[in-house]
PDB file of N, CA, C and O in Angstrom:
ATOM      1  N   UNK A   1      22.902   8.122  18.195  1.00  0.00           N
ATOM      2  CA  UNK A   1      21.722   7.748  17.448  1.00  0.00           C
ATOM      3  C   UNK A   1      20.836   8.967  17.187  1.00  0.00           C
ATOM      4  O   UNK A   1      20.170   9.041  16.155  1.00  0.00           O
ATOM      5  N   UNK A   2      20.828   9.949  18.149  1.00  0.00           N
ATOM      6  CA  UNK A   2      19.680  11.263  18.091  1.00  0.00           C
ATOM      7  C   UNK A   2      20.340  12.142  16.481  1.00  0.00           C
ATOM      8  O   UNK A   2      19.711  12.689  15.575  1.00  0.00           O
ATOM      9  N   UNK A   3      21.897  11.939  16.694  1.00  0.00           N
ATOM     10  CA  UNK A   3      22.108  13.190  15.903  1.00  0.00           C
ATOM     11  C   UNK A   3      22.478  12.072  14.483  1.00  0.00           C
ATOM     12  O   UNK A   3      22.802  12.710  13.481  1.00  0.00           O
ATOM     13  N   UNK A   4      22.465  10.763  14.325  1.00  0.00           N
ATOM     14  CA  UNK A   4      21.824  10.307  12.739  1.00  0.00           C
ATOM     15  C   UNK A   4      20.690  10.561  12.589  1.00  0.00           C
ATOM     16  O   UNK A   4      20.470  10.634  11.380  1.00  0.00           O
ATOM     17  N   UNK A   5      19.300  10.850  13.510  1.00  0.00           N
ATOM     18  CA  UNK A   5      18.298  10.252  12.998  1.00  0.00           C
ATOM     19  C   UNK A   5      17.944  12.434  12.437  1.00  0.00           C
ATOM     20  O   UNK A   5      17.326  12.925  11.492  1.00  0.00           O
ATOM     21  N   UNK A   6      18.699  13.053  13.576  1.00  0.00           N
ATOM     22  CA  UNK A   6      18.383  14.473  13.225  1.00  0.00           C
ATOM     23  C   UNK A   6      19.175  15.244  11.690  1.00  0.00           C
ATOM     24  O   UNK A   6      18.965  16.231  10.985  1.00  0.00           O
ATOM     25  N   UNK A   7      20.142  14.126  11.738  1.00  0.00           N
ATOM     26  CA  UNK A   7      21.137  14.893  10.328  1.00  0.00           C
ATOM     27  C   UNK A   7      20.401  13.850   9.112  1.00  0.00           C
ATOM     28  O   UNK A   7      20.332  14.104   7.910  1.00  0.00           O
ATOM     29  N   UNK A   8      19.921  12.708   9.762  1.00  0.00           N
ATOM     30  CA  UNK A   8      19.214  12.289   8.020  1.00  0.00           C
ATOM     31  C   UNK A   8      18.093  12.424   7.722  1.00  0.00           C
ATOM     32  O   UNK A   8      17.668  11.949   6.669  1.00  0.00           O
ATOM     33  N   UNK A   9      17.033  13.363   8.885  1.00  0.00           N
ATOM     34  CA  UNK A   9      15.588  14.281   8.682  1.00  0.00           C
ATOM     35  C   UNK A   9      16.569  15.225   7.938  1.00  0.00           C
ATOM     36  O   UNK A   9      16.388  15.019   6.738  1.00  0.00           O
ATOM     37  N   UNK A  10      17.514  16.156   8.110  1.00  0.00           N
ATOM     38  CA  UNK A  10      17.889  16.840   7.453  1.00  0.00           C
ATOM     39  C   UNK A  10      18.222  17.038   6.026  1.00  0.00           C
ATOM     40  O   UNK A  10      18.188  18.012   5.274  1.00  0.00           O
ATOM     41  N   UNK A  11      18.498  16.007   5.920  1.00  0.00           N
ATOM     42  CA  UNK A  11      19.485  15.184   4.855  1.00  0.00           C
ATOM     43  C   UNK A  11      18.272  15.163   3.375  1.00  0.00           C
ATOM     44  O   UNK A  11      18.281  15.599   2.223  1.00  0.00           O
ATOM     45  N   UNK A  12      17.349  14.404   4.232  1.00  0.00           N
ATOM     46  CA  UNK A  12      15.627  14.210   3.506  1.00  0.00           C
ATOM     47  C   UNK A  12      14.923  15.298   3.328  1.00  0.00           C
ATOM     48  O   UNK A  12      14.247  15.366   2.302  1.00  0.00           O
ATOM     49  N   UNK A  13      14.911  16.307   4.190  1.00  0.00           N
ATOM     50  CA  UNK A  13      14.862  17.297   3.723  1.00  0.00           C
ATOM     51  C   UNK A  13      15.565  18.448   2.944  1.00  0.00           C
ATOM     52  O   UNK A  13      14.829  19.269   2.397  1.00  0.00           O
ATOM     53  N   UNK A  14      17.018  18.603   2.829  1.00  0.00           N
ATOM     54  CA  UNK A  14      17.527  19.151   1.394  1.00  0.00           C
ATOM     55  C   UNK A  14      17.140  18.196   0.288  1.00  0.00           C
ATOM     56  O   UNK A  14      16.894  18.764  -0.776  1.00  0.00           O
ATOM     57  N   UNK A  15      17.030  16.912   0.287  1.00  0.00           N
ATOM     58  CA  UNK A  15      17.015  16.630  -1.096  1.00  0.00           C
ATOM     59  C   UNK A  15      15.372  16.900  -1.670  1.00  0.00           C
ATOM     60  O   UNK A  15      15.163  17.525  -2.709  1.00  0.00           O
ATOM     61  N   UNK A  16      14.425  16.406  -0.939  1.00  0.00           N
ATOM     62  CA  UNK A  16      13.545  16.767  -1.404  1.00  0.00           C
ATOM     63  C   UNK A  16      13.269  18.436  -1.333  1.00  0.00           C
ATOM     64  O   UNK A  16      12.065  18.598  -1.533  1.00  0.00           O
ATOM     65  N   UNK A  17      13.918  19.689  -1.128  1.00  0.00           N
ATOM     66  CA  UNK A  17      13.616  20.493  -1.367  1.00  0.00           C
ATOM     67  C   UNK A  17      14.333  20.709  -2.747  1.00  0.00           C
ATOM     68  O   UNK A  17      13.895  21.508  -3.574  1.00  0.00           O
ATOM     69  N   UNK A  18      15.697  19.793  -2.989  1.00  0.00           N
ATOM     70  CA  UNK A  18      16.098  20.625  -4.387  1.00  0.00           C
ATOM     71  C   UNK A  18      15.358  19.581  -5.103  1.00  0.00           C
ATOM     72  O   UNK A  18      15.299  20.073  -6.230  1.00  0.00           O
ATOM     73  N   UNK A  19      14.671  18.290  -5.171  1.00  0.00           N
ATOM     74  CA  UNK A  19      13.885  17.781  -6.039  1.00  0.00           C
ATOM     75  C   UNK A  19      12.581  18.905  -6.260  1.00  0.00           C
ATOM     76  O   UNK A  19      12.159  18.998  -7.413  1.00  0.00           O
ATOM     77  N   UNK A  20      12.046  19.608  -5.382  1.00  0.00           N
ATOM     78  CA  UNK A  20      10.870  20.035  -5.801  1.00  0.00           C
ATOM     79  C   UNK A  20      11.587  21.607  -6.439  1.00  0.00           C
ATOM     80  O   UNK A  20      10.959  22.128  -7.362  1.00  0.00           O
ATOM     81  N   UNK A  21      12.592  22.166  -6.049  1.00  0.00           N
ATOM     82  CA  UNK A  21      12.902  23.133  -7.053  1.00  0.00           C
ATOM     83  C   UNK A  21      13.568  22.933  -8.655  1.00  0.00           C
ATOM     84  O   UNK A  21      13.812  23.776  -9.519  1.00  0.00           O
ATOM     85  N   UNK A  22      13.764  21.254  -8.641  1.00  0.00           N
ATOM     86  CA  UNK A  22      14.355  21.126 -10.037  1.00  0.00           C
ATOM     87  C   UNK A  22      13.468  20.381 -10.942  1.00  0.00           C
ATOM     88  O   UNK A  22      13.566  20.218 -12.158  1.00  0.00           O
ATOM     89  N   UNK A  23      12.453  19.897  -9.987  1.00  0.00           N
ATOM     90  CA  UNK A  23      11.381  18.723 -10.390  1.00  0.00           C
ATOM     91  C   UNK A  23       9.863  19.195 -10.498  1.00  0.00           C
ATOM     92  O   UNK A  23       9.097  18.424 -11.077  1.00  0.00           O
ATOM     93  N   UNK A  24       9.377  20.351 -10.011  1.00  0.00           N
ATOM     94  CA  UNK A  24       8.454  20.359  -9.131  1.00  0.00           C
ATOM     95  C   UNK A  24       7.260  20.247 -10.425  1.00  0.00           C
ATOM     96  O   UNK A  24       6.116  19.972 -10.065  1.00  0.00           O
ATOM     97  N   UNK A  25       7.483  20.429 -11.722  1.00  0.00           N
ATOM     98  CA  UNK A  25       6.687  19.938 -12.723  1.00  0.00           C
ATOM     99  C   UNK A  25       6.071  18.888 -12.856  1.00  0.00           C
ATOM    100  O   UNK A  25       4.902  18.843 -13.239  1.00  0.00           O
ATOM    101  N   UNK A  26       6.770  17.891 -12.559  1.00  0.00           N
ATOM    102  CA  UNK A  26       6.400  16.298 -12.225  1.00  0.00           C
ATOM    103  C   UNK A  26       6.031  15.626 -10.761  1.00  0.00           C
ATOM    104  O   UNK A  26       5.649  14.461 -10.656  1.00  0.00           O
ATOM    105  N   UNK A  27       6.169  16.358  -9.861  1.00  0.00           N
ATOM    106  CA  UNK A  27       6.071  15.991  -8.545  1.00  0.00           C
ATOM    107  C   UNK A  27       4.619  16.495  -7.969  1.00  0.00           C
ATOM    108  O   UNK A  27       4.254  17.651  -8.185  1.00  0.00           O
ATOM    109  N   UNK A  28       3.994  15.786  -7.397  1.00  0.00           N
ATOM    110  CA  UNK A  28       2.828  16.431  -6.670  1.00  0.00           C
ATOM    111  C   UNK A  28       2.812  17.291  -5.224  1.00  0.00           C
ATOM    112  O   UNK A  28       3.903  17.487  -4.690  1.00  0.00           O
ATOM    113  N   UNK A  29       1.666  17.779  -4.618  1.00  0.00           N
ATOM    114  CA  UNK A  29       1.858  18.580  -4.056  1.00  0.00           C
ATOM    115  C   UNK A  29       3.538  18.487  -2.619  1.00  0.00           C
ATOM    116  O   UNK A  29       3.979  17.503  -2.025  1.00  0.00           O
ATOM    117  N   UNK A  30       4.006  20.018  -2.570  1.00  0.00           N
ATOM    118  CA  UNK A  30       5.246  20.106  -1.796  1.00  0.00           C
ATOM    119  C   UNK A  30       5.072  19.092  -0.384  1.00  0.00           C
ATOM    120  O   UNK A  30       5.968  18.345   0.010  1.00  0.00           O
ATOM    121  N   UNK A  31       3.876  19.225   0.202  1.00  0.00           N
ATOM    122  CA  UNK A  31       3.926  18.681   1.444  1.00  0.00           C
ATOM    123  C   UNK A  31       4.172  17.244   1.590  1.00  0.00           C
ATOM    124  O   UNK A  31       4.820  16.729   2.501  1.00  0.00           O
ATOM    125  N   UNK A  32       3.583  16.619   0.584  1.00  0.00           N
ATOM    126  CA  UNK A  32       3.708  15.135  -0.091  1.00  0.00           C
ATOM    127  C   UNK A  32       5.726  14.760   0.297  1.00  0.00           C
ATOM    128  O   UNK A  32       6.512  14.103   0.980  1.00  0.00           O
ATOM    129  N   UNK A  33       5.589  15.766  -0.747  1.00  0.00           N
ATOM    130  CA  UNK A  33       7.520  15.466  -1.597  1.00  0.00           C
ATOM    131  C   UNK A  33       8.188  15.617  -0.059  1.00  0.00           C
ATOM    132  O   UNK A  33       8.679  14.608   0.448  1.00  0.00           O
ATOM    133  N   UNK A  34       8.196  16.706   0.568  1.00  0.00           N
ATOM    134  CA  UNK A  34       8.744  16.960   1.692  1.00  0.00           C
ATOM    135  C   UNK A  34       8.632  15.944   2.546  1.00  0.00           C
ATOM    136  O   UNK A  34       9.723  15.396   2.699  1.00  0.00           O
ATOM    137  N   UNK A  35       7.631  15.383   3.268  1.00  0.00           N
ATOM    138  CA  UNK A  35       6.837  14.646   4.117  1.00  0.00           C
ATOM    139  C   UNK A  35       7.442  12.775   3.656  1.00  0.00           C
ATOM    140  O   UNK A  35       7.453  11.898   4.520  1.00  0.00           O
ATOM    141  N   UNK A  36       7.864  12.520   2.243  1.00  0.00           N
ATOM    142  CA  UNK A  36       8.546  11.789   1.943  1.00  0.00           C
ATOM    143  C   UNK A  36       9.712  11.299   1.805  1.00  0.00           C
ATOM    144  O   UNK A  36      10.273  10.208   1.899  1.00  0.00           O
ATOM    145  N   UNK A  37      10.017  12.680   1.488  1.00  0.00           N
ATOM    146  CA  UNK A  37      11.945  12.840   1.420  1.00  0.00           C
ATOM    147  C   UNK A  37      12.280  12.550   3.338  1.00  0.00           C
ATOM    148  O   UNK A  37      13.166  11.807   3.760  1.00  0.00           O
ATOM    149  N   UNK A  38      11.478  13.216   4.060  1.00  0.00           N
ATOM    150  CA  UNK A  38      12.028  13.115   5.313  1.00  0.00           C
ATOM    151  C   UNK A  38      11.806  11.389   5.911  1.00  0.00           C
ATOM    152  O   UNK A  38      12.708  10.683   6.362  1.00  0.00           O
ATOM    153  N   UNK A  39      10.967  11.169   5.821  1.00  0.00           N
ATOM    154  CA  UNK A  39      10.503   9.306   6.313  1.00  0.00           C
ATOM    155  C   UNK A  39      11.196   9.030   5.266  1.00  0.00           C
ATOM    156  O   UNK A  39      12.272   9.498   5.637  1.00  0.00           O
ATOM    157  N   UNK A  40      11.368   8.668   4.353  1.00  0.00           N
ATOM    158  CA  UNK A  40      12.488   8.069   3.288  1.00  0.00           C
ATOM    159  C   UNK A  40      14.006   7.951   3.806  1.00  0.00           C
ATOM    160  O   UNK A  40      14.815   7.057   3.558  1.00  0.00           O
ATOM    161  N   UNK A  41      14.163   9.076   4.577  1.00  0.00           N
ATOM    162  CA  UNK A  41      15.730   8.792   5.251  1.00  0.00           C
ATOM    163  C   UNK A  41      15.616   8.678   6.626  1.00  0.00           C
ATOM    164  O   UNK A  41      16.689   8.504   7.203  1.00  0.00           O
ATOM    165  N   UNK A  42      14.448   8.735   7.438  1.00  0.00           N
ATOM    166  CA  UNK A  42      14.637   8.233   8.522  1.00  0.00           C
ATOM    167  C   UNK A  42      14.565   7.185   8.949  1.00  0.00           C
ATOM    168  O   UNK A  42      15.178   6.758   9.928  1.00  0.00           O
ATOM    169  N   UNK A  43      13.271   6.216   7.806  1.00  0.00           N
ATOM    170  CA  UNK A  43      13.716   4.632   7.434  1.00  0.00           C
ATOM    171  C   UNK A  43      14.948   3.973   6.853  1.00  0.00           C
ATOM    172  O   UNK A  43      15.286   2.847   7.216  1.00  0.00           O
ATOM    173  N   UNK A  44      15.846   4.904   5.652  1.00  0.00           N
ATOM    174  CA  UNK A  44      17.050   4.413   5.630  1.00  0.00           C
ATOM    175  C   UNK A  44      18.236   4.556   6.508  1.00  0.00           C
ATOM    176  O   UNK A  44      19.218   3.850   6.280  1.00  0.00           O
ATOM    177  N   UNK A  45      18.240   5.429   7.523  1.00  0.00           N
ATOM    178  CA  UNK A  45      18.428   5.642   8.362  1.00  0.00           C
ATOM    179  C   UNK A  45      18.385   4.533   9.708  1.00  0.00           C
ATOM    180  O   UNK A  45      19.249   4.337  10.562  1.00  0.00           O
ATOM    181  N   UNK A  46      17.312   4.032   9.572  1.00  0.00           N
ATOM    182  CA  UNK A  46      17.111   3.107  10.783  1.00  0.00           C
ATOM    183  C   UNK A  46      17.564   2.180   9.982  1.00  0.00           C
ATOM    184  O   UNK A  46      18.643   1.834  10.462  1.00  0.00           O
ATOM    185  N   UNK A  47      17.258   1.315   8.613  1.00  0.00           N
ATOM    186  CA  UNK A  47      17.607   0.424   7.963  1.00  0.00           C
ATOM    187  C   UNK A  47      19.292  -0.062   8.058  1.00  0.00           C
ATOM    188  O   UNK A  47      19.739  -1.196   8.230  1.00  0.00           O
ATOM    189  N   UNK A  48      19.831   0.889   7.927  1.00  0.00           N
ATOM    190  CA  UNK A  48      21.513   1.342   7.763  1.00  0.00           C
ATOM    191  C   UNK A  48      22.225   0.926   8.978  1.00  0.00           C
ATOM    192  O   UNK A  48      23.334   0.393   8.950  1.00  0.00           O
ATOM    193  N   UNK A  49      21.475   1.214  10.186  1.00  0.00           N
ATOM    194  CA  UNK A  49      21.834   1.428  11.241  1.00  0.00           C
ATOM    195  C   UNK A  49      21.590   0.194  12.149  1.00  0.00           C
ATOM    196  O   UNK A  49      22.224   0.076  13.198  1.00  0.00           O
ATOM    197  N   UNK A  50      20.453  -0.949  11.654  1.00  0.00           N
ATOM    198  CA  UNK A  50      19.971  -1.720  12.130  1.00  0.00           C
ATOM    199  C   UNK A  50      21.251  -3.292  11.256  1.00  0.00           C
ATOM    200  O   UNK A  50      21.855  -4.287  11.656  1.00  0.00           O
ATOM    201  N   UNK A  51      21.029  -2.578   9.994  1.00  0.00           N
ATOM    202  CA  UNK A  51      21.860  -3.442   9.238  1.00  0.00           C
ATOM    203  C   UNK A  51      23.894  -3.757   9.288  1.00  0.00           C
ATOM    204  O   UNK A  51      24.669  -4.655   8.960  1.00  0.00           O
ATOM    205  N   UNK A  52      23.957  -2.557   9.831  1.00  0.00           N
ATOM    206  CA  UNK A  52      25.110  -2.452  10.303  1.00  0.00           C
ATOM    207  C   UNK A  52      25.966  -2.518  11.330  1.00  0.00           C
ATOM    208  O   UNK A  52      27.181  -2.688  11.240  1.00  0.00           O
ATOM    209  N   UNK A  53      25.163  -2.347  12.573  1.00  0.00           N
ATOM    210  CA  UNK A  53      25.067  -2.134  13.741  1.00  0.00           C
ATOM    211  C   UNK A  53      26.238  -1.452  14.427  1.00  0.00           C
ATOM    212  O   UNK A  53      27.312  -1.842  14.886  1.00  0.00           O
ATOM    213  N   UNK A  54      25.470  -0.005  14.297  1.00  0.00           N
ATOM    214  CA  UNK A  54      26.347   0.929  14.344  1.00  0.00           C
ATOM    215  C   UNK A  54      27.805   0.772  14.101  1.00  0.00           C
ATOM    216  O   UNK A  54      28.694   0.507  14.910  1.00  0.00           O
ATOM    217  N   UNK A  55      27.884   1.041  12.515  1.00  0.00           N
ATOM    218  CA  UNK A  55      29.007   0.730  12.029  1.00  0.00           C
ATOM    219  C   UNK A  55      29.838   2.105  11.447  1.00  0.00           C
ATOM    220  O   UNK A  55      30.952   2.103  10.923  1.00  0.00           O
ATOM    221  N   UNK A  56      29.057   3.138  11.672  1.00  0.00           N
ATOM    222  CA  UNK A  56      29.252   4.352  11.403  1.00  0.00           C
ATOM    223  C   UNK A  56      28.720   5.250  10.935  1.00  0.00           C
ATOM    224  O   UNK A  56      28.105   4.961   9.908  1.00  0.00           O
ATOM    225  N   UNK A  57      28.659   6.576  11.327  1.00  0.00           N
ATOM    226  CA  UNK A  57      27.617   7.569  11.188  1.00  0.00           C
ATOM    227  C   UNK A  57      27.481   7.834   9.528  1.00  0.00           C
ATOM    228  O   UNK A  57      26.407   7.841   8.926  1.00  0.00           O
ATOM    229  N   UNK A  58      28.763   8.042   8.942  1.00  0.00           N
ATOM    230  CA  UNK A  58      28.802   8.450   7.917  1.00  0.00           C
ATOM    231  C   UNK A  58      28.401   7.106   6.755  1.00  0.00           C
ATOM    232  O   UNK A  58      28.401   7.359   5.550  1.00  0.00           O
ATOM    233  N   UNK A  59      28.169   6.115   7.110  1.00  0.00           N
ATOM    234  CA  UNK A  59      27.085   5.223   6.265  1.00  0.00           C
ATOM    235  C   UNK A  59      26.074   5.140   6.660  1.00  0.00           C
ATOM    236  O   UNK A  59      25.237   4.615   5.926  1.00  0.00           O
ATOM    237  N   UNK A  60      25.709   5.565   7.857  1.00  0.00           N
ATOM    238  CA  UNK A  60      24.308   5.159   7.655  1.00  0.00           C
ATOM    239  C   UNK A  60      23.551   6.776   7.469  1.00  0.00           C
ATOM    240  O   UNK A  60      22.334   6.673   7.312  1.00  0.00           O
ATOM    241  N   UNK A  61      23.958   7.913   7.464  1.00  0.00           N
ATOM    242  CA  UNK A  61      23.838   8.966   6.394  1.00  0.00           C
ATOM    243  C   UNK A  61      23.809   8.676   4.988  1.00  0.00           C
ATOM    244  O   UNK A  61      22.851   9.128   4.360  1.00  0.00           O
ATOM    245  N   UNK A  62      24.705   7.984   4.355  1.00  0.00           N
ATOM    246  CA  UNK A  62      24.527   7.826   3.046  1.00  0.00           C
ATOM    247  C   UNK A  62      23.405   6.751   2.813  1.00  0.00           C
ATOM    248  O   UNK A  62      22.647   7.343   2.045  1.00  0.00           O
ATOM    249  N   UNK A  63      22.894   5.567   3.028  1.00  0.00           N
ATOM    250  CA  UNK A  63      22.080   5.141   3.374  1.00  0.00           C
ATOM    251  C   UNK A  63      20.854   6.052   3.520  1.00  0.00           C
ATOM    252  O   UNK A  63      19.746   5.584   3.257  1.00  0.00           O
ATOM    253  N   UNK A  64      20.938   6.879   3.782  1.00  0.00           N
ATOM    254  CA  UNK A  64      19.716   8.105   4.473  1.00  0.00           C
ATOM    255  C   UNK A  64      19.224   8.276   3.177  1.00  0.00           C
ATOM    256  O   UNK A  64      18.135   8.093   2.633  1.00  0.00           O
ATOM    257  N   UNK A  65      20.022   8.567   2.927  1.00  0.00           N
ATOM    258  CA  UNK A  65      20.034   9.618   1.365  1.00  0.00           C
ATOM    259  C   UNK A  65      20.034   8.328  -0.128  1.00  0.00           C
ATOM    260  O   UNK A  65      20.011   8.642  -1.318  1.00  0.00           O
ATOM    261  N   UNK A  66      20.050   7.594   0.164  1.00  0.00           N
ATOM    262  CA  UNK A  66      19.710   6.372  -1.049  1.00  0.00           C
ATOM    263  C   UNK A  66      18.258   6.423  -0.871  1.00  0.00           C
ATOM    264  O   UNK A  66      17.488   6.975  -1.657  1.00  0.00           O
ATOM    265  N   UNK A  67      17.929   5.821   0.194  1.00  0.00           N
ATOM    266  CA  UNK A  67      16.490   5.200   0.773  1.00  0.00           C
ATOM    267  C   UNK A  67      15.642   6.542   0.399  1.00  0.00           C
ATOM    268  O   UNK A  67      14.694   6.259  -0.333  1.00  0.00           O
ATOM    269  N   UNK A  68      15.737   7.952   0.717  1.00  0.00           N
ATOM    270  CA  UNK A  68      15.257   8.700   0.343  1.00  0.00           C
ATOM    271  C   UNK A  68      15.235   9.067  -0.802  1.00  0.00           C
ATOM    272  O   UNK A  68      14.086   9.428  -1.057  1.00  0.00           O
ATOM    273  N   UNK A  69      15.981   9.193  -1.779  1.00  0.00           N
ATOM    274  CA  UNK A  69      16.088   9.499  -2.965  1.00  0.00           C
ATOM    275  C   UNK A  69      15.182   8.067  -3.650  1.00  0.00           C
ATOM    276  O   UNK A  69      14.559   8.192  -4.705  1.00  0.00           O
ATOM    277  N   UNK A  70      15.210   7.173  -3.133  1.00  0.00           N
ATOM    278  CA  UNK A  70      14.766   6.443  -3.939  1.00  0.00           C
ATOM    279  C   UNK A  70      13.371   6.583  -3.648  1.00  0.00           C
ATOM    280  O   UNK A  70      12.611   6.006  -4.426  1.00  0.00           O
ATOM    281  N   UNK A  71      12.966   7.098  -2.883  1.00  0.00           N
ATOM    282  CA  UNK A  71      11.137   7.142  -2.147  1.00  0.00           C
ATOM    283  C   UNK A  71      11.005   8.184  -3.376  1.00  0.00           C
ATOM    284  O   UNK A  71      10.346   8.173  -4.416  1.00  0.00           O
ATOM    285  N   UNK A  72      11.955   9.123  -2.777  1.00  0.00           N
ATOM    286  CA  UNK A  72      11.482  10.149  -3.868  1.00  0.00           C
ATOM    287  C   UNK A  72      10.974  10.156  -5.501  1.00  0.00           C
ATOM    288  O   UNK A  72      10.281  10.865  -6.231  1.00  0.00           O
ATOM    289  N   UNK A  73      11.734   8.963  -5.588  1.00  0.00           N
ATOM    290  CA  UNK A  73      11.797   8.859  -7.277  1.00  0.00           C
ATOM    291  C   UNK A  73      10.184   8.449  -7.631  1.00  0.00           C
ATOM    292  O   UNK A  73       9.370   8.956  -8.403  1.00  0.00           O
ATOM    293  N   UNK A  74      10.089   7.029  -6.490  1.00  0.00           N
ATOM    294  CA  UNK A  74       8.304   6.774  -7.347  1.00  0.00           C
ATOM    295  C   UNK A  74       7.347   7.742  -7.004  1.00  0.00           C
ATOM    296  O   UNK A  74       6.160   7.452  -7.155  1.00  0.00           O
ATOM    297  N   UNK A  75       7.775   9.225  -6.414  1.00  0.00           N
ATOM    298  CA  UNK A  75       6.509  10.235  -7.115  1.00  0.00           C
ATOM    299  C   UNK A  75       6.959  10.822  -8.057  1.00  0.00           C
ATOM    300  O   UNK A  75       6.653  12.006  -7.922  1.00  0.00           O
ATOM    301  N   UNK A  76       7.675  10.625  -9.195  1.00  0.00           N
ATOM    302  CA  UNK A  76       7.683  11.220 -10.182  1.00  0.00           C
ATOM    303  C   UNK A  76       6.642  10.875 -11.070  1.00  0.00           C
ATOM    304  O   UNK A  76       6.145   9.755 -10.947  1.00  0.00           O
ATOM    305  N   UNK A  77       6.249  11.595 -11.894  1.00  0.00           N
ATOM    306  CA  UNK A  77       5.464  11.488 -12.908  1.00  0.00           C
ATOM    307  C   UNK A  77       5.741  11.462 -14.469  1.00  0.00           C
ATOM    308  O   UNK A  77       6.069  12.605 -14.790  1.00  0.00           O
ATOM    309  N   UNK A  78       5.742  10.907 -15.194  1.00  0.00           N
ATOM    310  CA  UNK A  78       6.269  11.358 -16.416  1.00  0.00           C
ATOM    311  C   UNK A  78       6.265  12.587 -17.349  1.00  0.00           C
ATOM    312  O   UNK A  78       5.350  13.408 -17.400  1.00  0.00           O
ATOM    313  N   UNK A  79       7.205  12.609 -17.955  1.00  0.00           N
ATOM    314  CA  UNK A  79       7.428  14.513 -17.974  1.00  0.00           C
ATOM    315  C   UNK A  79       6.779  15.245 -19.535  1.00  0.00           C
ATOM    316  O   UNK A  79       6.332  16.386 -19.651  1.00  0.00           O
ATOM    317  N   UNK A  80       6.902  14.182 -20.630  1.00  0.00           N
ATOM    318  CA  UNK A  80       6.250  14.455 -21.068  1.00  0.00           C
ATOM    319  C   UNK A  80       5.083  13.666 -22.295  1.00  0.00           C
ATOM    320  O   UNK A  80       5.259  12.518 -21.887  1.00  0.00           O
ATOM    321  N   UNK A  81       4.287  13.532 -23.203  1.00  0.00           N
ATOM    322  CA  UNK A  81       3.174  12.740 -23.425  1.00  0.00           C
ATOM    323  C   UNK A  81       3.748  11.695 -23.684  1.00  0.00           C
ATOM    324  O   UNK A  81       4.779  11.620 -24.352  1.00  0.00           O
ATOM    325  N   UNK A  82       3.058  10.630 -23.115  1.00  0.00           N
ATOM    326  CA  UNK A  82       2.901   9.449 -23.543  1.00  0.00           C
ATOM    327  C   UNK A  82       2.820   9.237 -24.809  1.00  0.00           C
ATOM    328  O   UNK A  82       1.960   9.738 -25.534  1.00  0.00           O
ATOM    329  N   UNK A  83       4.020   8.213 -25.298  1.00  0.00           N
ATOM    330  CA  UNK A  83       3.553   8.054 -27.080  1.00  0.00           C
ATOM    331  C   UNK A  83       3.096   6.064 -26.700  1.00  0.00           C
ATOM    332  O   UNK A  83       3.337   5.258 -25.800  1.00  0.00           O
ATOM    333  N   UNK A  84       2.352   6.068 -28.006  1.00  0.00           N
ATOM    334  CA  UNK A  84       1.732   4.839 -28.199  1.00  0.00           C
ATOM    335  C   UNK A  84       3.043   4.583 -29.095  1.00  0.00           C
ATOM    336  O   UNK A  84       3.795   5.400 -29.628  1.00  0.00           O
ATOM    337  N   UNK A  85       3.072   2.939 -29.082  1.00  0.00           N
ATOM    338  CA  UNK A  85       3.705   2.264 -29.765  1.00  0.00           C
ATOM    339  C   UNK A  85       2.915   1.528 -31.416  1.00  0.00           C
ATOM    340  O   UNK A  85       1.760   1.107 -31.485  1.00  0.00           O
ATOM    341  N   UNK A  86       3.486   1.542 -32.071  1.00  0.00           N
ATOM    342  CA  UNK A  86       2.676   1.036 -33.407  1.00  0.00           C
ATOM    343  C   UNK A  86       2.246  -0.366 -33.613  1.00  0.00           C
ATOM    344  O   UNK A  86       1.462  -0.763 -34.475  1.00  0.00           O
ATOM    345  N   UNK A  87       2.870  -1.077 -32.695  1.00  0.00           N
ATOM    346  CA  UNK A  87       2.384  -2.406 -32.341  1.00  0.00           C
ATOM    347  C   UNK A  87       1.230  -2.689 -31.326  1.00  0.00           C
ATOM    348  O   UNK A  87       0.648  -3.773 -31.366  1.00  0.00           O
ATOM    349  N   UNK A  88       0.957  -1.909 -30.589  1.00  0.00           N
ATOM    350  CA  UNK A  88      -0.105  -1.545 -29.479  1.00  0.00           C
ATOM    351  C   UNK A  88      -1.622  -1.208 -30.077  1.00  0.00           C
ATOM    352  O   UNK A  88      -2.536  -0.911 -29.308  1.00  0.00           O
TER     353      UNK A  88
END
């Protein structure tokens, strides 16, 4: 259990570091993104792990990395202007 919960802090942390080097236009401040990406997979992480019961390391890693990626996604921001619609 120590070394899922230490490889999918890890895990949360590469992705949110290459989100903020491929994203970081749309993303708010690093500590945010970071600080999210990591609780994002240590809740999918526990989620995975709770849901499965201990059914294997290597799903509930991937799991890690859904749950995080998906935290990650609602700080995006939209990238570029807003258009109005002509019916609006």
């Amino acid at each position: 259990m120590l070394f899922e919960a230490l490889g999918s802090a890890l895990l949360g942390l590469v992705l949110a570091g290459a989100a903020i080097h491929r994203l970081s236009h749309r993303l708010p401040a690093r500590s945010l993104v970071l600080a999210t990406g990591v609780a994002g997979a240590l809740f999918g992480a526990f989620l995975t792990h709770s849901a499965l019961d201990a059914g294997g390391v290597l799903l509930t890693l991937i799991g890690a990395v859904v749950v995080s990626a998906a935290s990650l996604s609602l700080l995006l921001r939209p990238g570029g202007r807003l258009r109005r619609s002509a019916t609006a």
